[in-house]
BALOBA-1460 file (C-alpha; in Angstrom, 3 decimals):
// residues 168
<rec num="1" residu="x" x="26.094" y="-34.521" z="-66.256"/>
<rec num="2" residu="x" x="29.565" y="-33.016" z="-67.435"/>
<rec num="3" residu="x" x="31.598" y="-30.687" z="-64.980"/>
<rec num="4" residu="x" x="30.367" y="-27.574" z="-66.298"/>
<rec num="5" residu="x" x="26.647" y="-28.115" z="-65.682"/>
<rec num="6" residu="x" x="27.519" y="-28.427" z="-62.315"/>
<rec num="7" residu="x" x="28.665" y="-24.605" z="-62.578"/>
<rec num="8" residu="x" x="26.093" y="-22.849" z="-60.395"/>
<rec num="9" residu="x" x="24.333" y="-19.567" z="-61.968"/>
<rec num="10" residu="x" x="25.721" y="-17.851" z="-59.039"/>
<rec num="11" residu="x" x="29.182" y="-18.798" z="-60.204"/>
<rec num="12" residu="x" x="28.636" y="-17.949" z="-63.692"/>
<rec num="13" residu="x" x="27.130" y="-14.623" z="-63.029"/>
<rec num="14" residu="x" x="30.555" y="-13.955" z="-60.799"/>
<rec num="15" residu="x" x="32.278" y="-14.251" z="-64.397"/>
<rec num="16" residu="x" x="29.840" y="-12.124" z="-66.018"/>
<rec num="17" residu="x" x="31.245" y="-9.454" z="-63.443"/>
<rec num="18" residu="x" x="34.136" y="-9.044" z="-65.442"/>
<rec num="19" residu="x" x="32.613" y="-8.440" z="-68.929"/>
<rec num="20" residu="x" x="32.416" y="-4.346" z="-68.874"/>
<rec num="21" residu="x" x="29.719" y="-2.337" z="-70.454"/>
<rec num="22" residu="x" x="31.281" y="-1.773" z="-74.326"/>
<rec num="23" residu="x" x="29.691" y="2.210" z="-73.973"/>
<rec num="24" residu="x" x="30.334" y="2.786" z="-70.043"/>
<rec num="25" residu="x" x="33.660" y="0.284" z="-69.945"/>
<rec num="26" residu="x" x="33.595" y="0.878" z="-66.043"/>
<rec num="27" residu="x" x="30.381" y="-0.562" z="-65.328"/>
<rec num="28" residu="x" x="29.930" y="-4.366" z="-65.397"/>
<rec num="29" residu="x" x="27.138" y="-6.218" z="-67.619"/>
<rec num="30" residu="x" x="25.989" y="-7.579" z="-64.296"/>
<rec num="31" residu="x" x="26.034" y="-4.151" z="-62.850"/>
<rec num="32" residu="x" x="24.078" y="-2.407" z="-65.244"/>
<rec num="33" residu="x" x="21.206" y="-5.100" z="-64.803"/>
<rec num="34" residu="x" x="21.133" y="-6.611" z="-68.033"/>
<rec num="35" residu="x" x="21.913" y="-10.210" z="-67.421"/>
<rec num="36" residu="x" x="18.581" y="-11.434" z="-66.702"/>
<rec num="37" residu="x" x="19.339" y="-15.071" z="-66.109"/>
<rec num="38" residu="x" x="21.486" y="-17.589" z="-66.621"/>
<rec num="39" residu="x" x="20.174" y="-21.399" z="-66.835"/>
<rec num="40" residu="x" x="21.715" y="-25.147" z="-67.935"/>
<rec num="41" residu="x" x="19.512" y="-26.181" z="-71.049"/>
<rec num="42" residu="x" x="21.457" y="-29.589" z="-71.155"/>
<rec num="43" residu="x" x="24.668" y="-28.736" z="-72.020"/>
<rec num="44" residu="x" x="24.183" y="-24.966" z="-73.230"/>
<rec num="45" residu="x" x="24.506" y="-21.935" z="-71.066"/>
<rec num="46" residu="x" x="21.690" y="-19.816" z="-71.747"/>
<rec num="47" residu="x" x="22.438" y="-16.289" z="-70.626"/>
<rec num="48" residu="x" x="19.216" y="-14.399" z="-71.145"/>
<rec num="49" residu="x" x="20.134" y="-10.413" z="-71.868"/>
<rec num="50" residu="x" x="18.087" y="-7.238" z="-71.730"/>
<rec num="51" residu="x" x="18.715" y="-4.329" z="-73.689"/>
<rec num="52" residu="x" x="18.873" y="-0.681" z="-71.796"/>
<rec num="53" residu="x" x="16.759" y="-0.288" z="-74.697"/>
<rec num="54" residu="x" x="15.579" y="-1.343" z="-77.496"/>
<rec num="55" residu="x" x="18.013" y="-0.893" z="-80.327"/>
<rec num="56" residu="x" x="20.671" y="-0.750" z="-78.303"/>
<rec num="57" residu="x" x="24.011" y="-1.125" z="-80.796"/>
<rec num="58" residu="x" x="26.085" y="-2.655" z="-78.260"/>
<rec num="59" residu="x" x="24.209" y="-5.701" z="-77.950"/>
<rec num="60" residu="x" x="25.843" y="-7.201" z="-80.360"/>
<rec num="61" residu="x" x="29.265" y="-6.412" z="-78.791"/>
<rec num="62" residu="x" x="27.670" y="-7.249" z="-75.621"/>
<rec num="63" residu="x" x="26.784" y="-10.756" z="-76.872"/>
<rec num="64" residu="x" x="29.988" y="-11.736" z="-78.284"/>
<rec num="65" residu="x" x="31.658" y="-10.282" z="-75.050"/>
<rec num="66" residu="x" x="29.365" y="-12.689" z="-73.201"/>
<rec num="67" residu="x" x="29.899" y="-15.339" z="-74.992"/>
<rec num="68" residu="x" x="34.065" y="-15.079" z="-75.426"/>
<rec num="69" residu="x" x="33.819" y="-14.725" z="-71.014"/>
<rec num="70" residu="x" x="31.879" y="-17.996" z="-70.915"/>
<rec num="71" residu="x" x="34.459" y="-19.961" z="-73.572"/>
<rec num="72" residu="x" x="37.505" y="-18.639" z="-71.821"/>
<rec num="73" residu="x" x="36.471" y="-20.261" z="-68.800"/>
<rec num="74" residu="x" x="35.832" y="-23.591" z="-70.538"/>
<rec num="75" residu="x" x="31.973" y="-23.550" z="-71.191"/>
<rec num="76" residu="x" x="32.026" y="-24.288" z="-74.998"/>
<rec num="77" residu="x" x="28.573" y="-24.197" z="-76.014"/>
<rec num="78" residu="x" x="26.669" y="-20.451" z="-74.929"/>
<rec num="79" residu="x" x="23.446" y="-19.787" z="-76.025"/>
<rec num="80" residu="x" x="22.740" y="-15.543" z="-75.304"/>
<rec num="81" residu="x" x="18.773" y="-14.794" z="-75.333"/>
<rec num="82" residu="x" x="17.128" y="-11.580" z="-75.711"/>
<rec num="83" residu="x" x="14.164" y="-10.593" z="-73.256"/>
<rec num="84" residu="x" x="12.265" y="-7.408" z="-74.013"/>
<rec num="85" residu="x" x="9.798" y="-7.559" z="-70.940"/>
<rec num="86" residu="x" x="9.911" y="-6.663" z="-69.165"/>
<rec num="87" residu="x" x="11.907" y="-3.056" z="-69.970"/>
<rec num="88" residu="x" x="14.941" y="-2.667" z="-68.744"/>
<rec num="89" residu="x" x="15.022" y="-0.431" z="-65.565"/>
<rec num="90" residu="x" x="17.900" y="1.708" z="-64.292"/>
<rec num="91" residu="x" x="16.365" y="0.273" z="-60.999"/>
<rec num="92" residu="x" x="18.415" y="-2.730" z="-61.709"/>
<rec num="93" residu="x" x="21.417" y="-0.856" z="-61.395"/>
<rec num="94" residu="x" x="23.417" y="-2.219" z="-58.448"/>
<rec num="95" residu="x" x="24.823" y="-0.186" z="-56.008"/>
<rec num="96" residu="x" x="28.144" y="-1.030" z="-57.009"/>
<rec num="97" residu="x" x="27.184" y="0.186" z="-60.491"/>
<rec num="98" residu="x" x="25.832" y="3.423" z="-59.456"/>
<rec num="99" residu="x" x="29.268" y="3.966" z="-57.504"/>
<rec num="100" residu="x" x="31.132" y="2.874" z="-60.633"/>
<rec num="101" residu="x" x="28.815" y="5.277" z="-62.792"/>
<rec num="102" residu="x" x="29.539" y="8.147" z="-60.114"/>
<rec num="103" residu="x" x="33.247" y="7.576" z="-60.206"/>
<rec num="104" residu="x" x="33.744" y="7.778" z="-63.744"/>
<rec num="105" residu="x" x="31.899" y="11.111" z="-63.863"/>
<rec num="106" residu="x" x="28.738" y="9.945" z="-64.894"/>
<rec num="107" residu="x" x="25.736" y="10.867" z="-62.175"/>
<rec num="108" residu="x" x="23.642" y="7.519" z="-61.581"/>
<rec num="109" residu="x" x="19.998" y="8.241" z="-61.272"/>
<rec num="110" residu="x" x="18.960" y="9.846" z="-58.222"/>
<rec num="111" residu="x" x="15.535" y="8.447" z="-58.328"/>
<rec num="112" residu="x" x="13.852" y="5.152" z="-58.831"/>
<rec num="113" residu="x" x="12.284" y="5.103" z="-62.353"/>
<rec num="114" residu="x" x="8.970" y="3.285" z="-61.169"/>
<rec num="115" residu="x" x="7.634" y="4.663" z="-57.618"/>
<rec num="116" residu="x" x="5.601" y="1.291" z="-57.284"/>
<rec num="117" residu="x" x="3.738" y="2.521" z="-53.613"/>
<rec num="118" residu="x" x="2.060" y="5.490" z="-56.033"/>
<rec num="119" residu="x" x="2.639" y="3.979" z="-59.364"/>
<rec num="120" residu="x" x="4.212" y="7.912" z="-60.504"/>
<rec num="121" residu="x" x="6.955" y="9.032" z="-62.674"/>
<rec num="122" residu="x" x="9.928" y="10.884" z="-61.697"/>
<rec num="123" residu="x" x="9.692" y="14.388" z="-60.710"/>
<rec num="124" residu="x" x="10.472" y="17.093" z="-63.615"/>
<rec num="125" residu="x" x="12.384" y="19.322" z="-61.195"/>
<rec num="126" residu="x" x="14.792" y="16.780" z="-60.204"/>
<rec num="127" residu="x" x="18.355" y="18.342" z="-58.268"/>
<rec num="128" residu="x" x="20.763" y="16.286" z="-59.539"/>
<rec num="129" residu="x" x="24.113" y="16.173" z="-57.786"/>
<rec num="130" residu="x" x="26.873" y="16.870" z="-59.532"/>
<rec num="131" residu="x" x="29.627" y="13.362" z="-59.810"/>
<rec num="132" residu="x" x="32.581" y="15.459" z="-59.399"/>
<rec num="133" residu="x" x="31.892" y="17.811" z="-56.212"/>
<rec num="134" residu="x" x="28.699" y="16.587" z="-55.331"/>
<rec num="135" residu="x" x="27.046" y="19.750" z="-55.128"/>
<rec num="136" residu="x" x="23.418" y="19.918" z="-55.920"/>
<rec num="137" residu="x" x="23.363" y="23.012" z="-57.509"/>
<rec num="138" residu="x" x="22.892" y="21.769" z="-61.091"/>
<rec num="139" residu="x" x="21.213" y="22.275" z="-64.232"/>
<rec num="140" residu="x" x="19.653" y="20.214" z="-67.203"/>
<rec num="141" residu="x" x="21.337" y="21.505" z="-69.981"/>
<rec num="142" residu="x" x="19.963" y="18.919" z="-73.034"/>
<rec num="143" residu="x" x="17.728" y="15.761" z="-72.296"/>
<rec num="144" residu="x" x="20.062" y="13.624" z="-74.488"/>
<rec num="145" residu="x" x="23.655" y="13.644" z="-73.328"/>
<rec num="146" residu="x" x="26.609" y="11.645" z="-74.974"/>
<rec num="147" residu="x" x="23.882" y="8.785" z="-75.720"/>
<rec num="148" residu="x" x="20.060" y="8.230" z="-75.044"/>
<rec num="149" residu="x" x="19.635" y="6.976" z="-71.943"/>
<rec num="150" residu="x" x="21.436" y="9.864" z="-70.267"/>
<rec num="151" residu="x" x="20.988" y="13.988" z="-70.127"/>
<rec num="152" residu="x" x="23.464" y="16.268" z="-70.427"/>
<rec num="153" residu="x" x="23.937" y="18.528" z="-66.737"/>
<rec num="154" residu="x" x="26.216" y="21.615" z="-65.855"/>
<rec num="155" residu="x" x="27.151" y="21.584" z="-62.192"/>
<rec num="156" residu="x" x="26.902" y="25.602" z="-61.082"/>
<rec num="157" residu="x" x="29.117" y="25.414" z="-58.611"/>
<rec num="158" residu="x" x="32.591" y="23.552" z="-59.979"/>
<rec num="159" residu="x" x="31.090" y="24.798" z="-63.614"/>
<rec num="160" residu="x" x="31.634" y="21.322" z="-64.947"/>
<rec num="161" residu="x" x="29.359" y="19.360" z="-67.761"/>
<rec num="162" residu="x" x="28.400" y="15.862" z="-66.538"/>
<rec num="163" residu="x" x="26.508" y="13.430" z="-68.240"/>
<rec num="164" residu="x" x="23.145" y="11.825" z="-65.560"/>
<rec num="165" residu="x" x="22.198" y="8.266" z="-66.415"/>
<rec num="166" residu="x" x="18.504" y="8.922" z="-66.712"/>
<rec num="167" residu="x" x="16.274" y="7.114" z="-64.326"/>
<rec num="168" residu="x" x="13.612" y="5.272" z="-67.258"/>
């Protein structure tokens, strides 16, 4: 067994910290949930991705990104998998992602997506605070913001637009 494969997935995922979300740079791969797993298939890394959702164009950029983080550290061959199910949740957000999300002006979900104790869906009448003064006298403005997975708010009481990462 070479060096590397003694690299535990713990270690690697550490690394993975560092590769940034290509649409949200402030937010961590890791962060945003999306590395599934990472496993020793002899001497390939497998890094097993999934996408916020599906058709998500940064996975590609997200791939190579993935990959380049791996070889710069000396693990040559990288294998990156895709894993469709299950969906990606922004349950898997961590809390150091949400904070990230929050401090870059973008308000992380306020709920969980999946209620599993009543199996329900978010509530339609949602307050979400606003990122910048925190108030919670806000407004859904559009239910796409600057990309899919997020709706576009007006805070009512600093007046400020602010993207809300959608819980889904």
């Amino acid at each position: 067994m070479s060096t590397l494969q003694t690299l535990t997935p713990h270690r690697i995922m550490e690394w993975l910290e560092h590769v940034p979300d290509p649409e949200i740079p402030v937010i961590s791969v890791v962060d945003l949930g999306i590395i599934r797993d990472v496993v020793w298939d002899g001497s390939t890394c497998t890094v097993t991705i999934t996408p916020t959702y599906s058709g998500c164009p940064a996975m590609d950029q997200i791939t190579t990104d993935v990959v380049a983080a791996l070889q710069a550290r000396g693990i040559t061959d990288v294998r990156v998998e895709t894993r469709l199910s299950p969906a990606w949740t922004t349950d898997w957000l961590s809390d150091k992602g949400r904070q990230a999300l929050k401090g870059f002006g973008i308000a992380p979900p306020a709920e969980q997506a999946i209620d599993v104790s009543a199996i329900t869906r978010r509530d339609s009448t949602l307050q979400v605070p606003c990122p910048l003064c925190g108030s919670r006298k806000t407004r859904l403005v559009s239910h796409f913001g600057s990309t899919p997975c997020k709706a576009l708010y007006r805070c009512t009481a600093c007046g400020e637009p602010f993207d809300y990462f959608k819980a889904h």
